[in-house]
VEXMI-988416 format. One record per residue (C-alpha): residue number from 0; residue in one letter; chain; x, y negated, z negated. Coordinates in Angstrom, 1 decimal. Each point is the difference from the previous one (the first is absolute). Last residue first. Example, Ala and Ser with C-alpha at 12.3 -4.5 7.8 and 13.67 -1.06 7.14 Angstrom:
k = 1 r = S c = A east = 13.7 north = 1.1 up = -7.1
k = 0 r = A c = A east = -1.4 north = 3.4 up = -0.7
END
This chain:
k = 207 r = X c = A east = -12.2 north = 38.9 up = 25.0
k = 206 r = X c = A east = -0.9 north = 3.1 up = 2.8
k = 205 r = X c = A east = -3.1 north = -0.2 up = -0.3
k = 204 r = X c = A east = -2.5 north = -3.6 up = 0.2
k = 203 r = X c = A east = -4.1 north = 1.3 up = 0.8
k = 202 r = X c = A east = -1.4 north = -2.3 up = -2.7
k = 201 r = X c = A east = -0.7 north = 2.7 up = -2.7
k = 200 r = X c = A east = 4.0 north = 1.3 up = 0.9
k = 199 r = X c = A east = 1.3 north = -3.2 up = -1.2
k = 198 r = X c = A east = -1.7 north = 0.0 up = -3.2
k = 197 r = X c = A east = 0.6 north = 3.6 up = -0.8
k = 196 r = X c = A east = 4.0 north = -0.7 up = 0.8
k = 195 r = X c = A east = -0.4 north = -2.8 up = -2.1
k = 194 r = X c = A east = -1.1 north = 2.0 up = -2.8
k = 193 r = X c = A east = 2.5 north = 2.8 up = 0.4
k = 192 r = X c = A east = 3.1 north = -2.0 up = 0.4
k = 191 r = X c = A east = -1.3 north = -2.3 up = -3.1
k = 190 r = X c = A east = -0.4 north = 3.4 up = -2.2
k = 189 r = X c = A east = 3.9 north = 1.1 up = 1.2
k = 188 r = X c = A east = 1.8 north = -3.2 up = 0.2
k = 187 r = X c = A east = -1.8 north = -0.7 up = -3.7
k = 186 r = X c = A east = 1.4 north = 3.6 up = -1.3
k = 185 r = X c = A east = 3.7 north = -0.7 up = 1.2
k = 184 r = X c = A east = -0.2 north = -3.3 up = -1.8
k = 183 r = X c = A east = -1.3 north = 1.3 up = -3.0
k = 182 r = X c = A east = 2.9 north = 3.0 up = 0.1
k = 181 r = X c = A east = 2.4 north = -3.0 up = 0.4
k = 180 r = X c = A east = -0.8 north = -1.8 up = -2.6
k = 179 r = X c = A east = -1.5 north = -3.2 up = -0.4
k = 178 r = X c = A east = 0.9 north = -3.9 up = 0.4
k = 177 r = X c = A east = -1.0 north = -1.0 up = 3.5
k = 176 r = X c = A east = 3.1 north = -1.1 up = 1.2
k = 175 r = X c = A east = 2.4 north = 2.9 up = -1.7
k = 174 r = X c = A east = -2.7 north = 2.7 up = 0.9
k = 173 r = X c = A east = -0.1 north = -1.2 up = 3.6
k = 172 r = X c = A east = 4.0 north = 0.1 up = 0.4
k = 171 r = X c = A east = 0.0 north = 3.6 up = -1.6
k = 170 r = X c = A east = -2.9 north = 1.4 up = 2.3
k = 169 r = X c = A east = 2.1 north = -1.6 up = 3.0
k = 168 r = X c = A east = -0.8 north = -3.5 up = 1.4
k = 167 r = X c = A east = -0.7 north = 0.2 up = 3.7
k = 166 r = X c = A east = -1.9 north = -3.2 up = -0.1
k = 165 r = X c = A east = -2.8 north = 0.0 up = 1.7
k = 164 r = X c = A east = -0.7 north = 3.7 up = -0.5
k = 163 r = X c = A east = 1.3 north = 0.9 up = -4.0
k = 162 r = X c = A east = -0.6 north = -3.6 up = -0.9
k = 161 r = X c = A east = -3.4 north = -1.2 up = 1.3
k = 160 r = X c = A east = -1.4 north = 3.7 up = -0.8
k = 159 r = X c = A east = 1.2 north = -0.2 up = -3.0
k = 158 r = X c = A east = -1.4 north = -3.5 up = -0.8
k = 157 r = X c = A east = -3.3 north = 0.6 up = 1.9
k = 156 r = X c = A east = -0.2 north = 3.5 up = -2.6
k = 155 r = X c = A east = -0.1 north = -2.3 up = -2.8
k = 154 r = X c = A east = -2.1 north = -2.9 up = 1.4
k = 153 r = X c = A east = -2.7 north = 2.7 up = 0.4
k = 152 r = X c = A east = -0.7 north = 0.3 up = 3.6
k = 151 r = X c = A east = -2.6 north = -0.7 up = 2.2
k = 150 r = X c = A east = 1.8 north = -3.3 up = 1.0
k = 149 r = X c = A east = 2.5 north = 3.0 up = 2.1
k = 148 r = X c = A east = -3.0 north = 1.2 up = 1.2
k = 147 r = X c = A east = -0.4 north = -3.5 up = 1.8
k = 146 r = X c = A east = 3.7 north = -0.9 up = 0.8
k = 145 r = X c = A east = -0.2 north = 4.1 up = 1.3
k = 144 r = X c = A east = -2.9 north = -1.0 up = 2.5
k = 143 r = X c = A east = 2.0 north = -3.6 up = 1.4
k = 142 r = X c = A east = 2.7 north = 1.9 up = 0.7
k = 141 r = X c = A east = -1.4 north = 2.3 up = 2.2
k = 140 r = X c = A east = -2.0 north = -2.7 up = 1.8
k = 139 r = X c = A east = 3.0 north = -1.8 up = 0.1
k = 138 r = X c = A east = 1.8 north = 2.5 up = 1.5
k = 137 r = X c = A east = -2.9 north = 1.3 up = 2.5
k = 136 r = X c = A east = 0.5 north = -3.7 up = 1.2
k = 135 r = X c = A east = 3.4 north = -0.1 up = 0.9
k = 134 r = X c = A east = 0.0 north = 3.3 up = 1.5
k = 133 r = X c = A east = -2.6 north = -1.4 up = 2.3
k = 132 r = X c = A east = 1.7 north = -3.5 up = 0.5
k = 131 r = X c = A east = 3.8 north = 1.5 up = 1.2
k = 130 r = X c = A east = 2.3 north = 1.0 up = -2.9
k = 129 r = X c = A east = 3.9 north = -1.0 up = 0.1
k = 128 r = X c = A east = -0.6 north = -3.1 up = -1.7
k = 127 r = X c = A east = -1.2 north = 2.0 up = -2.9
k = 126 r = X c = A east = -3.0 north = -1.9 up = -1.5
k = 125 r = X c = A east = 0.6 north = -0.8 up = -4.2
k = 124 r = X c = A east = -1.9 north = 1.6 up = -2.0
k = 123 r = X c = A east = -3.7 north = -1.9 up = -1.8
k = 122 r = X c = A east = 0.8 north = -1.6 up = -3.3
k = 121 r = X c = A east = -2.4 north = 0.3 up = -2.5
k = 120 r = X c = A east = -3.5 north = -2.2 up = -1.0
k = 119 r = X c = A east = -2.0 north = 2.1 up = -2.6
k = 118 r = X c = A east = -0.2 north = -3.2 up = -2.0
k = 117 r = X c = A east = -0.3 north = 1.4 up = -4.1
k = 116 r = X c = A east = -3.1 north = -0.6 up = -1.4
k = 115 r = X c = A east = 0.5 north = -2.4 up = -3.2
k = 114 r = X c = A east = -0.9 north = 1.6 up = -3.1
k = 113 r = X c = A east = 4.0 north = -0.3 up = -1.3
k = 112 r = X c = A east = 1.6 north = -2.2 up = 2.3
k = 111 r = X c = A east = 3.2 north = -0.8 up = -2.5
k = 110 r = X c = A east = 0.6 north = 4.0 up = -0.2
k = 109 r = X c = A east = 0.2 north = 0.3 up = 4.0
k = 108 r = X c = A east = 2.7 north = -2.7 up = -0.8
k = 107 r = X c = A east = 1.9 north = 1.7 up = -2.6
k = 106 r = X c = A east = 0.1 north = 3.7 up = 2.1
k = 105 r = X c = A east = 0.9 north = -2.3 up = 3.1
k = 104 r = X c = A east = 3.6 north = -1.5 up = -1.9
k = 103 r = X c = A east = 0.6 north = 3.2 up = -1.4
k = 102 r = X c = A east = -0.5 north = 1.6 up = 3.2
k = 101 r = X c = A east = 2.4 north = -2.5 up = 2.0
k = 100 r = X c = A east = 2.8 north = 0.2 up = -3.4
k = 99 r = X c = A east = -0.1 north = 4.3 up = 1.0
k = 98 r = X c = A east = 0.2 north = -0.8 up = 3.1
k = 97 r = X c = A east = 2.6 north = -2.0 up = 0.4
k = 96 r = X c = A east = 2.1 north = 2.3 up = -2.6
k = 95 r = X c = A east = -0.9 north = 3.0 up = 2.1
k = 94 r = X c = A east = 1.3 north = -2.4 up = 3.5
k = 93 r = X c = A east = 3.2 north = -0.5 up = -1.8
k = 92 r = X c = A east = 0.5 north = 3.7 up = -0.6
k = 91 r = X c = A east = 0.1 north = 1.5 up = -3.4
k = 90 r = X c = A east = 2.9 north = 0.2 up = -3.0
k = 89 r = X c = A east = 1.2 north = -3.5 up = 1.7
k = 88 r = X c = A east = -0.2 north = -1.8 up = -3.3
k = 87 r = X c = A east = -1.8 north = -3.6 up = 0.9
k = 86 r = X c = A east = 0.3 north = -2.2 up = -2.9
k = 85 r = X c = A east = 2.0 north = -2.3 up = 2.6
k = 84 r = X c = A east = -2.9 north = -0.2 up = 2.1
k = 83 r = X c = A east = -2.2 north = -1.5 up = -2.7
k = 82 r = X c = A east = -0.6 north = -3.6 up = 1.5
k = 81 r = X c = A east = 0.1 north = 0.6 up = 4.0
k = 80 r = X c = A east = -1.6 north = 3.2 up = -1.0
k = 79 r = X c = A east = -2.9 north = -1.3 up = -1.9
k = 78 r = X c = A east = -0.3 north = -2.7 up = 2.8
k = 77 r = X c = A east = -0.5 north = 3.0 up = 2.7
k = 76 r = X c = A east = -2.8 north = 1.3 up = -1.6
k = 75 r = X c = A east = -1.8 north = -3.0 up = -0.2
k = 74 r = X c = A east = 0.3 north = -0.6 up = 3.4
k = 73 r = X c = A east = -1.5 north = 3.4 up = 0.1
k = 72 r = X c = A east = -2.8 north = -1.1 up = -2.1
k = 71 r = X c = A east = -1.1 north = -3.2 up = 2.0
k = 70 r = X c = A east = 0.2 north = 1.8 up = 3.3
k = 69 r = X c = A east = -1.8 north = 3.4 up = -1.5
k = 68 r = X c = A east = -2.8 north = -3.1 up = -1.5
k = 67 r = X c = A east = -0.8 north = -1.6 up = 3.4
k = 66 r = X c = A east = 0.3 north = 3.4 up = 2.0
k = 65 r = X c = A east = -2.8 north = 1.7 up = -2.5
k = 64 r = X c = A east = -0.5 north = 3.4 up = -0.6
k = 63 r = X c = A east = 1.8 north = 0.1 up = -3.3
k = 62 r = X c = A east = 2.2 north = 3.3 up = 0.5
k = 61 r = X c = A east = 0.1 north = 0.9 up = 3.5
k = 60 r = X c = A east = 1.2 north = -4.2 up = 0.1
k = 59 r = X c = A east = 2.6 north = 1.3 up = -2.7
k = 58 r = X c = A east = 1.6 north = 2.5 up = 2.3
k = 57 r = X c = A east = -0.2 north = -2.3 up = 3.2
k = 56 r = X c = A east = 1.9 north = -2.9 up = -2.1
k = 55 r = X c = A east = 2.2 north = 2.1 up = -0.9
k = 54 r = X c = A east = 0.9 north = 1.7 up = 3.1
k = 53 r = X c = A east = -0.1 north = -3.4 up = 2.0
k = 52 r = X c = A east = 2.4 north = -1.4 up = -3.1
k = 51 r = X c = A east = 2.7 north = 2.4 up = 0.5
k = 50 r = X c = A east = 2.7 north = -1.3 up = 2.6
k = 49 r = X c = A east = -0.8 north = -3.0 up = 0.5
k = 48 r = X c = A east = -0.2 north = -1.1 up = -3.8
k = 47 r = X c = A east = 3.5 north = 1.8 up = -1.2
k = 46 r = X c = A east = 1.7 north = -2.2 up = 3.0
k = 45 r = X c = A east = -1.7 north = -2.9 up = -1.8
k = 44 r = X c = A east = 1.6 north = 1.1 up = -3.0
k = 43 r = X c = A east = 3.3 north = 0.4 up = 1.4
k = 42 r = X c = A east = -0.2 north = -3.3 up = 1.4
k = 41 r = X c = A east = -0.8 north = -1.4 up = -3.3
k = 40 r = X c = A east = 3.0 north = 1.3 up = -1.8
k = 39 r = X c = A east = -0.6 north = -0.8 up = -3.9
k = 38 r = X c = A east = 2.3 north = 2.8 up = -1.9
k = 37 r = X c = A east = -3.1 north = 2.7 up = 0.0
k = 36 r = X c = A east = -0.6 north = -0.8 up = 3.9
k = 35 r = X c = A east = 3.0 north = 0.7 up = 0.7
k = 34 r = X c = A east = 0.0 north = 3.7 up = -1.8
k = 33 r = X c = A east = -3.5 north = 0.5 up = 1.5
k = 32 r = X c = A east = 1.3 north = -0.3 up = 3.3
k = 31 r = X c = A east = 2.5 north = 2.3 up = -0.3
k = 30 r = X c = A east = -2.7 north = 2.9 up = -1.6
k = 29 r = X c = A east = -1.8 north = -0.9 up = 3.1
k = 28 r = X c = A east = 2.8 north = 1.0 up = 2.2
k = 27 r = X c = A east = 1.8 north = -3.2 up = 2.0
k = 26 r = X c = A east = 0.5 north = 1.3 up = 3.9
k = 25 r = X c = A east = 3.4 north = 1.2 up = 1.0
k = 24 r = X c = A east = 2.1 north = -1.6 up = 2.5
k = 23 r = X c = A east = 1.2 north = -3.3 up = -1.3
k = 22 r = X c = A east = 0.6 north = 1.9 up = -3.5
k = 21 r = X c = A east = 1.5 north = -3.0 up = -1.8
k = 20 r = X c = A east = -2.9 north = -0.1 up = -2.4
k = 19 r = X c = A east = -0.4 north = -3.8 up = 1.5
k = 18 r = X c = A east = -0.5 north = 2.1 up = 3.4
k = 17 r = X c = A east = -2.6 north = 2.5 up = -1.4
k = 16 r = X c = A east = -1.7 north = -3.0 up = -1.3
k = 15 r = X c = A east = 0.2 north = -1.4 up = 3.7
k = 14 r = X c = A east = -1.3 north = 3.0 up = 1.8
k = 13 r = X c = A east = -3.0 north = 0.6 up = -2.8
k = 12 r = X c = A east = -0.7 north = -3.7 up = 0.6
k = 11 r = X c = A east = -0.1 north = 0.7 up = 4.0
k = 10 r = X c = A east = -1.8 north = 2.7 up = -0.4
k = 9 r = X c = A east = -2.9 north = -1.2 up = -1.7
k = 8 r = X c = A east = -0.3 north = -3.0 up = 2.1
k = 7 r = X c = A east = -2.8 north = 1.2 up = 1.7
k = 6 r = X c = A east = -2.1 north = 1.2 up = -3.4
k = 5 r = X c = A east = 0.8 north = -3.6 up = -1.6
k = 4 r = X c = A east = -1.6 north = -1.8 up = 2.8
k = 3 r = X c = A east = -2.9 north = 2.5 up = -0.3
k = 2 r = X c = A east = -1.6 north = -2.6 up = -3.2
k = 1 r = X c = A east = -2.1 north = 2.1 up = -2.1
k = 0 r = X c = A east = -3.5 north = 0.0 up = 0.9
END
């Protein structure tokens, strides 16, 4: 797993690249960090890394089924902006752009394993501190039934579904990552709603 060193001192790096900005109050924005990053500012890149690569790395491990490859690939990910942030055009959101180079990078490894059975291996949610052991468990159990419909999926509809849900990413946003139009977008959220909603309501799961 990626190292969680970088995740706690997240805020401190975004404190102190806000700081070099000479905004000792504000927090960097992502389209800040990118700028630094573009003219060689390691700190800002590291600050780029805390703050996004658990979302990436979650997005592509829904994508490849397997931790040791999502690890490999979203460090991968995170190189190809180190070394092409300055190409970046801020028409879409940092986190679209992530994406989009996180799919691209899964897509061509998928394609590399050709014949090989994909690992059905998935991240299981996170426990709410605030939950006591029963509520706890009914989560997981919940969880663990859509990670399984969810692998009943055509890669397709997973990637919509991943997006549009996991992600928050607007029809627009998904179209731009994925590389279709809108209207196909719009008809995938529809067909995958519907087919995982079937799968979930065969094992007893409503409400999803």
């Amino acid at each position: 797993m990626l190292a969680m060193q970088v995740l706690d001192n997240a805020q401190v790096l975004d404190i102190a690249v806000a700081r070099d900005n000479r905004r000792p109050t504000a927090v960097a924005t992502d389209e800040a960090l990118i700028g630094r990053t573009a003219a060689g500012d390691k700190l800002a890149m590291h600050a780029l890394f805390a703050r996004h690569h658990v979302r990436v790395y979650r997005f592509v491990l829904r994508l490849v089924g397997d931790q040791s490859l999502a690890e490999d690939l979203t460090s991968e990910t995170f190189l190809v902006v180190w070394r092409q942030a300055g190409t970046f055009q801020a028409q879409s959101a940092v986190t679209t752009w992530l994406l989009s180079i996180a799919r691209f990078k899964a897509i061509s490894a998928l394609r590399r394993r050709v014949g090989e059975e994909l690992d059905d291996k998935a991240s299981t949610a996170l426990a709410d501190p605030a939950d006591d052991p029963e509520v706890v468990v009914q989560k997981k159990d919940r969880s663990e039934i859509l990670r399984k419909c969810l692998t009943k999926l055509s890669r397709q509809h997973r990637d919509i579904i991943d997006l549009v849900y996991y992600h928050e990413k607007s029809i627009e946003e998904v179209a731009e990552i994925v590389g279709i139009s809108n209207n196909t977008v719009k008809t995938r959220v529809f067909y995958a709603r519907k087919r995982l909603s079937h799968l979930l309501q065969l094992r007893g799961v409503v409400g999803v």
